[in-house]
C-alpha positions in Angstrom: 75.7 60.7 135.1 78.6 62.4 136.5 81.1 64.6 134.7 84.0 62.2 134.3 81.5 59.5 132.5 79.7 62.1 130.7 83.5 63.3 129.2 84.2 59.8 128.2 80.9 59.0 126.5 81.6 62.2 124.8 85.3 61.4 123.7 84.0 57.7 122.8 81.3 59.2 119.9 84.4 61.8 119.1 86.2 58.5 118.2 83.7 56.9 116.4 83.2 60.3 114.2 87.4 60.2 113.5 86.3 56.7 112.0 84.1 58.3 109.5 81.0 57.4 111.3 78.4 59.2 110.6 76.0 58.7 113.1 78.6 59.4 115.6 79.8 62.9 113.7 76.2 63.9 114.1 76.1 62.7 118.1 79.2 64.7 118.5 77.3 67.6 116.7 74.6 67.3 119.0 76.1 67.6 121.7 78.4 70.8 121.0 75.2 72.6 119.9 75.4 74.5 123.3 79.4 75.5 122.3 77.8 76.7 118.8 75.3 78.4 120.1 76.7 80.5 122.6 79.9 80.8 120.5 77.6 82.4 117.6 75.8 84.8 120.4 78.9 86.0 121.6 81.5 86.6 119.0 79.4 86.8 115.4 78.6 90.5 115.4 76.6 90.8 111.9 73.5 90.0 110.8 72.4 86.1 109.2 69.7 83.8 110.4 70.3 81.5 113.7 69.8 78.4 111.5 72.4 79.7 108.8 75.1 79.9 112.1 74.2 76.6 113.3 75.2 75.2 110.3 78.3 77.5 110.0 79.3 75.9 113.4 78.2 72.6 112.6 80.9 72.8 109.5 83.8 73.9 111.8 83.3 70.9 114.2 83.3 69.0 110.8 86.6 70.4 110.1 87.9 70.2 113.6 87.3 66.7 114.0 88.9 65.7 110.7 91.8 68.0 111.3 92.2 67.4 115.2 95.9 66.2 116.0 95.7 64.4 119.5 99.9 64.5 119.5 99.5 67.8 120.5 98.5 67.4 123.4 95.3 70.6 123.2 92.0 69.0 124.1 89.9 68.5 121.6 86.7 71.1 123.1 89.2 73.7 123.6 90.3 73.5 119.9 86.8 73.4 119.1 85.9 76.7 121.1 89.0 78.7 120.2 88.2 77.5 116.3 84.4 78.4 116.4 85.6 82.0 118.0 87.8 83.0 115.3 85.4 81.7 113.0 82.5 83.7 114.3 84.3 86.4 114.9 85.6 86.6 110.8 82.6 85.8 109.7 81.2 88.5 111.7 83.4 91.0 109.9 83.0 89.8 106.8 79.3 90.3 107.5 79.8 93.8 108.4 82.1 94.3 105.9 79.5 93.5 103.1 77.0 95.9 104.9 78.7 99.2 104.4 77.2 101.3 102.6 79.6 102.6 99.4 79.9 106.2 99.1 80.2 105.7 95.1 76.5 104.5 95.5 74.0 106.5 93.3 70.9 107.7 95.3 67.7 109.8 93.6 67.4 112.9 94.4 65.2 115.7 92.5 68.1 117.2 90.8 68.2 113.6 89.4 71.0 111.1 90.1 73.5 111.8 92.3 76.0 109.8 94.8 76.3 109.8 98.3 79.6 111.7 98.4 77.8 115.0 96.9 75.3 114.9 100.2 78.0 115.0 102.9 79.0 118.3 103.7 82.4 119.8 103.8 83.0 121.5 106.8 86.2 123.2 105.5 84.6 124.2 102.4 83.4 127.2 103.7 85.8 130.5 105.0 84.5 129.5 108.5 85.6 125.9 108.3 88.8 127.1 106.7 89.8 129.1 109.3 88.5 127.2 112.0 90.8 123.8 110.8 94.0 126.6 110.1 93.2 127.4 113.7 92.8 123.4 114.8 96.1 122.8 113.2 98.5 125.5 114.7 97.2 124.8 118.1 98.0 121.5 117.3 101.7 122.3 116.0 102.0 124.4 119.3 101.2 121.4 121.8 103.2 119.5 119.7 105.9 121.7 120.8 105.1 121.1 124.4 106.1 117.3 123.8 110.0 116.2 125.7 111.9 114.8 122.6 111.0 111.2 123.9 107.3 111.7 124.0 108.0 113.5 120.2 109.8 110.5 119.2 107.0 107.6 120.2 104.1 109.9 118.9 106.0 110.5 115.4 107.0 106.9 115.0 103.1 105.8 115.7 101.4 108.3 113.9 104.1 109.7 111.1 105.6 106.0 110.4 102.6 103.8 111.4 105.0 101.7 113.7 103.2 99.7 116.5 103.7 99.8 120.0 106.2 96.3 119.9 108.2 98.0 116.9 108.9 101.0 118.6 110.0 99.7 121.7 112.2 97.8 119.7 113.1 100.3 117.5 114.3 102.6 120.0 115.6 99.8 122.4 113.2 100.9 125.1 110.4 98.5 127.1 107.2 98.1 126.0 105.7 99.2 128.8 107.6 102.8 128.9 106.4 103.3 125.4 103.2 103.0 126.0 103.0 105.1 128.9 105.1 107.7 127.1 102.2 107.5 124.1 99.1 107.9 126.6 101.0 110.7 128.6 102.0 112.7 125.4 98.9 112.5 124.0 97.1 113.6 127.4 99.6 116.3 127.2 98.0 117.4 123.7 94.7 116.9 124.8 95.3 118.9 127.7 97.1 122.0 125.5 94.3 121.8 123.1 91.4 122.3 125.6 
């Protein structure tokens, strides 16, 4: 069967399942198991059993099937793939998400119970690590000075106001492009001071 007949045998089930058929829905299924599958391998990034992500697929072709809108004019398998990549790749952080460990989290130890917090050490706790970050930070205030206003300007907004790249450019009425160049230059600048 060649391509072109395969497409329209496809899009004839995909009818059917609009129609509520439920044969067809699981036809259409079927045949966008490859689509799951390599959609799952490739953008779900936790950890959750293959059969458990079949099925997660399997529901979003549900959905996109019921909420497909042909008027649009986006074929249908290229809704389907962008769909099942955001999906896998939410559920993938979500996943992730859930497996962090929290630092609140009591752990035994033989001074009894105590959280994970108490166990990491504070490099600055001690007079070495004091004056080693006292040391870290006016070497940094002097590249810093080494910055042209510009450069000051971009790395300030970023950093100090948590303004994107976009915003800045807008902000100051400058291309994107020069801002982001002026970022990666300033901060090679620093770098380069600070070795």
């Amino acid at each position: 069967m060649n391509k072109k007949n395969s497409q329209e045998v496809f899009y004839s089930w995909l009818d059917k399942a609009r129609n509520k058929d439920v044969e067809a829905m699981e036809v259409v299924m079927e045949m966008l198991t490859p689509l799951v599958t390599s959609s799952a391998k490739r953008y779900f990034l936790g950890d959750m059993p293959y059969e458990d992500l079949m099925q997660e697929g399997y529901l979003v072709i549900a959905e996109c099937v019921d909420q497909y809108d042909a008027d649009r004019g986006i074929p249908f398998l290229g809704y389907v793939k962008t769909t099942l990549r955001f999906h896998f790749m939410d559920l993938g952080r979500k996943s992730i998400k859930e497996q962090c460990d929290s630092l609140n989290r009591t752990i035994k130890s033989e001074d009894g119970e105590i959280t994970l917090m108490d166990v990491i050490a504070d490099e600055e706790a001690s007079a070495d690590g004091a004056m080693f970050h006292d040391e870290k930070m006016k070497a940094l205030v002097a590249g810093i000075k080494t910055l042209s206003p510009r450069e000051l300007q971009v790395i300030s907004l970023n950093y100090y106001v948590g303004l994107n790249m976009r915003e800045i450019a807008s902000e100051l009425g400058i291309a994107y492009r020069t801002v982001v160049n002026t970022k990666v230059h300033a901060l090679r600048k620093l770098e380069k001071y600070l070795r």
